[in-house]
N, C-alpha and C positions, 0 to 999 in steps of 0.2 A: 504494500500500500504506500506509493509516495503521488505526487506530485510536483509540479513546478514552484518553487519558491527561492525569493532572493538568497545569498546569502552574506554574510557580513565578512572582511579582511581588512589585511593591513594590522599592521602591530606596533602601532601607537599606544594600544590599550583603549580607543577611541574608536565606538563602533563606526565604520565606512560606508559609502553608499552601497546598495547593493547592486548584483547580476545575476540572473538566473539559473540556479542549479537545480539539480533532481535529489534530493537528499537519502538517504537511507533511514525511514523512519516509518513509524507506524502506531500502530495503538493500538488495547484490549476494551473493548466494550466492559466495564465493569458492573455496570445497574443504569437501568433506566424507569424512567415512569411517567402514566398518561396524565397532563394535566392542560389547564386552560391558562393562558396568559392574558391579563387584564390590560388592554390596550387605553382604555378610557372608560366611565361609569358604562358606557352600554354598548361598547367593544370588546370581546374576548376574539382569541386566537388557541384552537386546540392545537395542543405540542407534545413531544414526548421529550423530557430533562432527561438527556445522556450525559452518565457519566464513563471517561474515559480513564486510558492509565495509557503513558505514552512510551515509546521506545526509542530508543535506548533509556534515555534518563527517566524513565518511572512516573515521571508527573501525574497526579493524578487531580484532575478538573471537571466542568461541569459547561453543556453549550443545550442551547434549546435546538430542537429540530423541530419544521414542522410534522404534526401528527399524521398528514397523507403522506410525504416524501417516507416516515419512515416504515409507517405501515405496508408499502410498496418496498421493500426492502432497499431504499435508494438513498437510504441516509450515510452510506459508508464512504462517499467524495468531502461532504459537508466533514466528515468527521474526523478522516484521512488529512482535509485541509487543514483543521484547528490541531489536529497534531502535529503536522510538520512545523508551521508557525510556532508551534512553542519549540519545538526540538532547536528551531532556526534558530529562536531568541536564545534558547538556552546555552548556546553556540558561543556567544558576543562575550567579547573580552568580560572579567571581572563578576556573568553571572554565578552564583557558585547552588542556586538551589530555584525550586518553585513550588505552587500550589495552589488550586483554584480556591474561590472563596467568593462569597456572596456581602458587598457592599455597597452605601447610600451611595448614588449616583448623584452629578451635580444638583438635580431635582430633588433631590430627596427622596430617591423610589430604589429600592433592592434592586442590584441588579450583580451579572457574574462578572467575575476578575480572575485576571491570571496574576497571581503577585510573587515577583521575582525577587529573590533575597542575588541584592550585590553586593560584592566584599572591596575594600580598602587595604592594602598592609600601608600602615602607617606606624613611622619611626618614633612617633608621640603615644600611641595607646599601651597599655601595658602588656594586653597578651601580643598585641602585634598587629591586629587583623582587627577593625572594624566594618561592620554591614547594614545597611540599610534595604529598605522593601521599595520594589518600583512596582507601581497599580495599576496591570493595563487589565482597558474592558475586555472585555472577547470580541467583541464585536469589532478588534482591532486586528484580533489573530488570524487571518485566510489573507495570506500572500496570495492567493491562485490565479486573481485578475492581472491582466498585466497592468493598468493604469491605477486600478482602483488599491490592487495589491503592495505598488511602489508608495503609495501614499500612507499605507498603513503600516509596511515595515520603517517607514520612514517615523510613522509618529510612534511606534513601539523603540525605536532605537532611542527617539529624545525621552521620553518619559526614563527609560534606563540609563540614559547619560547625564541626567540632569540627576538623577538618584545618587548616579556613582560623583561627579560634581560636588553634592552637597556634603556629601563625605569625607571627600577631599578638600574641603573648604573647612568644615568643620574642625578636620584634622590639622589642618595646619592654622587655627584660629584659635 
């Protein structure tokens, strides 16, 4: 199970723009289940919330599908996608971990995250190694378009540089 997605270089420690590669990655359906998502007071949307676990690094997350695509058993591109996307991220200089997680959105409404623990070795902290969490939506994770994909590995790379930044700002402040 892969796809086409950017990928990150260069060893600045500074993730790079990306270029297209096919990664070696994949994922286990770990649990799903049927529910409705509330668009507005008298909008719903039936869905089925998969939860994945990704390959190589284990991630284990959470993405809505719609409940036809998966009922047709067509949900495994959607789900192929948000796996690679994290594997890609998890790629990028300084990430050292991850985990999906359900947080207030700038609205104030639940919604799913993939939050990236980045590490710092800094000559100031005592054990060596400080780390901070970069909060990206999901809805940021599918490299797969090519226009729409460059745009979103683009704003996943700032949310994690600005994370590792603040760390390194921190650290030497």
């Amino acid at each position: 199970m892969s796809s086409q997605t950017p990928s990150a270089s260069g060893g600045s420690g500074t993730p790079q723009a990306a270029a297209p590669t096919t990664p070696t990655s994949g994922y286990s359906l770990i649990g799903s289940y049927s529910t409705v998502q509330s668009l507005s007071p008298t909008v719903t949307n039936p869905i089925e919330y998969c939860t994945i676990k990704t390959t190589p690094s284990g991630v284990i997350a959470s993405i809505v599908v719609q409940k036809a695509v998966f009922d047709k058993g067509e949900a495994g591109v959607q789900l192929d996608n948000f796996s690679a996307a994290i594997e890609q991220t998890m790629r990028l200089p300084h990430v050292v971990g991850a985990f999906g997680t359900q947080l207030l959105d700038p609205n104030d409404l639940l919604a799913d995250f993939v939050v990236f623990t980045v590490s710092y070795e800094s000559a100031n902290a005592p054990s060596g190694a400080v780390t901070a969490e970069a909060q990206v939506p999901v809805g940021y994770l599918d490299f797969s378009d090519a226009l729409i994909g460059r745009v979103s590995w683009q704003n996943v790379q700032n949310i994690v540089t600005a994370a590792y930044n603040n760390l390194v700002s921190a650290a030497s402040g």
